[in-house]
C-alpha positions as CSV (number, residue, x, y, z in Angstrom):
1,X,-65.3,-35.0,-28.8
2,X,-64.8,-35.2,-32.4
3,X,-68.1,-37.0,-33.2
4,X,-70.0,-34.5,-30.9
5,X,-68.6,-32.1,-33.4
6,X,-69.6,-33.6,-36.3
7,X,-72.7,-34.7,-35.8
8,X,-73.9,-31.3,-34.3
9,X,-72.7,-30.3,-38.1
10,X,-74.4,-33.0,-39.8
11,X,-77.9,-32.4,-37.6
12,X,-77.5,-28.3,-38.2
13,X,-77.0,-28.8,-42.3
14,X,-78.9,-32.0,-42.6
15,X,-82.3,-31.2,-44.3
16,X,-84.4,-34.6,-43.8
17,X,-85.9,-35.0,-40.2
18,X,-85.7,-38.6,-39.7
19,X,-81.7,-38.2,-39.8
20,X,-81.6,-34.3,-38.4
21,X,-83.5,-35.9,-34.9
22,X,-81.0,-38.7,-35.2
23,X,-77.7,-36.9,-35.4
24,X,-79.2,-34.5,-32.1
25,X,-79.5,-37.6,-30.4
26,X,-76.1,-39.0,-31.2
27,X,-74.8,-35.6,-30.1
28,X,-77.1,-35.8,-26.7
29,X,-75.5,-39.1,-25.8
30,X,-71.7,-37.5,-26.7
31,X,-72.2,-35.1,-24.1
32,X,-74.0,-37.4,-21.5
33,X,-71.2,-39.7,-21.8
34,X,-68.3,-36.7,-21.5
35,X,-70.4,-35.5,-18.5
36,X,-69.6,-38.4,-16.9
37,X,-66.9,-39.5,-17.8
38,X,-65.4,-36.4,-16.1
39,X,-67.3,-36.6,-13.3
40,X,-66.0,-39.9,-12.5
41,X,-62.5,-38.6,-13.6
42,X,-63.4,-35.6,-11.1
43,X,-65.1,-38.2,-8.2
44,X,-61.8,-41.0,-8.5
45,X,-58.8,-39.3,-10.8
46,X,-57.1,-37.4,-8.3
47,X,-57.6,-39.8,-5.2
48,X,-55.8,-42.2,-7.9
49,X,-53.2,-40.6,-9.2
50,X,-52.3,-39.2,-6.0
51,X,-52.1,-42.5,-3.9
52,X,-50.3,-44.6,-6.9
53,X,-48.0,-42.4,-9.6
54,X,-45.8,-40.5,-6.8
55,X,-45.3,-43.7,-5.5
56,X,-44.4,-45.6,-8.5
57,X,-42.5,-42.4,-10.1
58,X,-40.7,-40.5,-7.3
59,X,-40.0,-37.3,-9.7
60,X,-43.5,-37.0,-9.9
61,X,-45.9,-34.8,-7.1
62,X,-49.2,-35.1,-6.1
63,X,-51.4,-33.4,-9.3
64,X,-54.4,-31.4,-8.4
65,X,-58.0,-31.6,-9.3
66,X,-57.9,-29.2,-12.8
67,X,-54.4,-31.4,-13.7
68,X,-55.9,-34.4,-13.5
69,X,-59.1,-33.1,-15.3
70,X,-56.9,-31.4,-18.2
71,X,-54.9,-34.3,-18.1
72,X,-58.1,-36.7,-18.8
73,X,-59.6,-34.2,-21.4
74,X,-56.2,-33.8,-23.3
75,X,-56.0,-38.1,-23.4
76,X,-59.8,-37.9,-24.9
77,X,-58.8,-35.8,-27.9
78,X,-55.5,-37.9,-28.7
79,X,-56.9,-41.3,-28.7
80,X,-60.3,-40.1,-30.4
């Protein structure tokens, strides 16, 4: 998410076109690849978590769809 950021920065101030049309690419693909990666997380996450954690960790329930969601989005800003 940070180089979404960024380079939506970079292509806004940038001046020359060659790199201005490159940075709004870069950006395009950032968001196609966050779409999807949280539609998968939507489509798999909580059928996963739901049918291995509470089994594995008893003190743990069954998380809903925004948990797992705000759970995958909160791990994306971390480890980025």
């Amino acid at each position: 998410m940070n180089n979404i950021v960024n380079n939506s920065i970079e292509a806004i101030t940038n001046v020359e076109k060659d790199v201005k049309d490159k940075k709004w690419m870069d950006v395009l693909i950032g968001l196609v690849v966050l779409v999807v990666s949280l539609l998968v997380t939507a489509l798999l996450g909580q059928t996963l978590w739901n049918n291995s954690v509470p089994k594995l960790f008893p003190m743990l329930r069954k998380a809903g769809l925004y948990e797992v969601l705000s759970l995958h989005l909160l791990l994306k800003m971390l480890l980025n």
